[in-house]
Structures are given as structure tokens and as C-alpha cells.
C-alpha positions as CSV (number, residue, x, y, z in Angstrom):
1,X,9.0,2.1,-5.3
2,X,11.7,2.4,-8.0
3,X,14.8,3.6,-7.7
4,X,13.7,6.4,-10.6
5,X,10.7,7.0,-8.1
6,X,13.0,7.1,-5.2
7,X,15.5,9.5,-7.0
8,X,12.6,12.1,-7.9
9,X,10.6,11.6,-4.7
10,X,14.5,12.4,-2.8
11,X,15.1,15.8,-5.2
12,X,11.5,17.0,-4.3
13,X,12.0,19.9,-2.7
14,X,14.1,21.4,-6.1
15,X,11.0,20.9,-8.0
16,X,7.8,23.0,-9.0
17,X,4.9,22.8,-6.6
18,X,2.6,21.4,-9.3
19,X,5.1,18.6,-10.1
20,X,5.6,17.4,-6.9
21,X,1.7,17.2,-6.2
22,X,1.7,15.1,-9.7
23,X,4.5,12.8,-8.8
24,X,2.9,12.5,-5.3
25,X,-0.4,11.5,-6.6
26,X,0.6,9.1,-9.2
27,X,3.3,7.2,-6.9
28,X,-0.4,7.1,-4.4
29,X,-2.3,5.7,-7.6
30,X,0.9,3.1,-8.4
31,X,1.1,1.9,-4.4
32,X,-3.0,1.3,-4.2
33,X,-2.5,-0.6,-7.7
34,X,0.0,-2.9,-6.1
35,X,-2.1,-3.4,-3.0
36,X,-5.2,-4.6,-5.4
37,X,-2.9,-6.5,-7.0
38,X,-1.4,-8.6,-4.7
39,X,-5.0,-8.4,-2.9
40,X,-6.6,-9.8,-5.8
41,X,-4.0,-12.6,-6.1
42,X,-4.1,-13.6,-2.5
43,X,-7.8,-14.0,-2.6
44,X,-8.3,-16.2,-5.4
45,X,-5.6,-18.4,-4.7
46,X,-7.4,-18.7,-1.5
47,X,-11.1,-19.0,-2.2
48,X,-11.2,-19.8,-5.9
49,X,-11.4,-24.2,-6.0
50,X,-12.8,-24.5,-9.5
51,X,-13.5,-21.7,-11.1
52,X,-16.9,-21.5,-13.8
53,X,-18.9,-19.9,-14.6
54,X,-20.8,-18.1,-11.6
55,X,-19.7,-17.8,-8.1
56,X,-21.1,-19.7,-5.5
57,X,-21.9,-18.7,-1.7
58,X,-19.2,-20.2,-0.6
59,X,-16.4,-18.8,-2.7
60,X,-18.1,-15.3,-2.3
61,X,-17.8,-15.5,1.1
62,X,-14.4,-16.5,1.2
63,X,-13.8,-13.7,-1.0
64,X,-15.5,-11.2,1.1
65,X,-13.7,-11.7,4.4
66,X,-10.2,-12.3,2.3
67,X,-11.0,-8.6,1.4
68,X,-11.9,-7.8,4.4
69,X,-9.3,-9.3,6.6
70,X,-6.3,-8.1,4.0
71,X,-7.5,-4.8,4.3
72,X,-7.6,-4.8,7.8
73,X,-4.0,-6.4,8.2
74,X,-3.0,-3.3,5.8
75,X,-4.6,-0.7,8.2
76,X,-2.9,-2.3,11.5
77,X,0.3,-2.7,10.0
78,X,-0.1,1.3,8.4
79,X,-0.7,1.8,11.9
80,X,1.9,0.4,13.7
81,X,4.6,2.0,11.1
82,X,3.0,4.9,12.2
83,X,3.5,4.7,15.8
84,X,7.4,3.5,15.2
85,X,8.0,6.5,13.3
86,X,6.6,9.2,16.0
87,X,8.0,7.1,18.9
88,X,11.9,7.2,16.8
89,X,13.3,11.0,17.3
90,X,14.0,12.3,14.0
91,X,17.6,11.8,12.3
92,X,19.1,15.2,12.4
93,X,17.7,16.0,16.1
94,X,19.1,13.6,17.4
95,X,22.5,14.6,16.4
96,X,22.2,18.3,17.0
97,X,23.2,18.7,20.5
């Protein structure tokens, strides 16, 4: 994220409803973009030899568990973050007393 993104996403809670659900969605729609993306460029440095003008077996099936295996690196490390965050006691409690 920008740091325009960053500055709007941080003065949320001064904004209208609607426009927060806006900026929300679109910085959702710019993060998946990235994630295809870098995906897609992962994946065809990896499988793609010479390309031409059909795909053959081989390459497909390269392409298919690149997918697959990116996406599931994506989910594990979404998952992990996850668990950091709830195991980590928030900021301002762990000041207040």
C-alpha cells in the first residue's frame, strides 16, 4: 500500500460510512491485482521454456500446480499472520494498567 492509501486507510474513522466501504473495497481489488500479478509472473518464468503458439502438457501442468502451490503458500502465510496477531496483546492494553 501507498503511503496516500496508508494516510486515508489511518484517518478512517473521520470518514463517511459509504467512503470507507469504497476505499476498503478498492484497496481489496488493488492487493488481489498485485497477487495475480506477481502470480502470473512467477509462473511463467517457471514453466514457460519456449513459448508458441499452444501450450503443451507439460507446461500446463507446471502452470497448474505453480497456481496451485502459490496460492497455497499465500493462504498459510495469511494464516500464520493471523495467529501472530491474536497471540500479540493489543498496543494500548498492554499499556493500560
Amino acid at each position: 500500500m501507498d503511503s496516500f492509501s496508508s494516510s486515508l486507510v489511518a484517518n478512517l474513522d473521520t470518514v463517511d460510512p459509504k467512503l470507507q466501504h469504497f476505499i476498503e473495497v478498492e484497496t481489496q481489488k488493488q492487493r488481489f491485482q498485485q497477487l495475480v500479478h506477481q502470480m502470473t509472473g512467477l509462473c511463467w518464468e517457471k514453466c514457460m521454456d519456449k513459448p508458441g503458439p499452444k501450450l503443451d502438457s507439460r507446461s500446463e501442468a507446471c502452470f497448474v500446480n505453480c497456481v496451485e502451490r502459490f496460492i497455497d503458500t499465500s493462504q498459510f502465510i495469511l494464516n500464520r499472520l493471523e495467529q501472530t496477531q491474536k497471540s500479540k496483546p493489543v498496543f494500548s492494553e498492554s499499556f493500560s494498567g
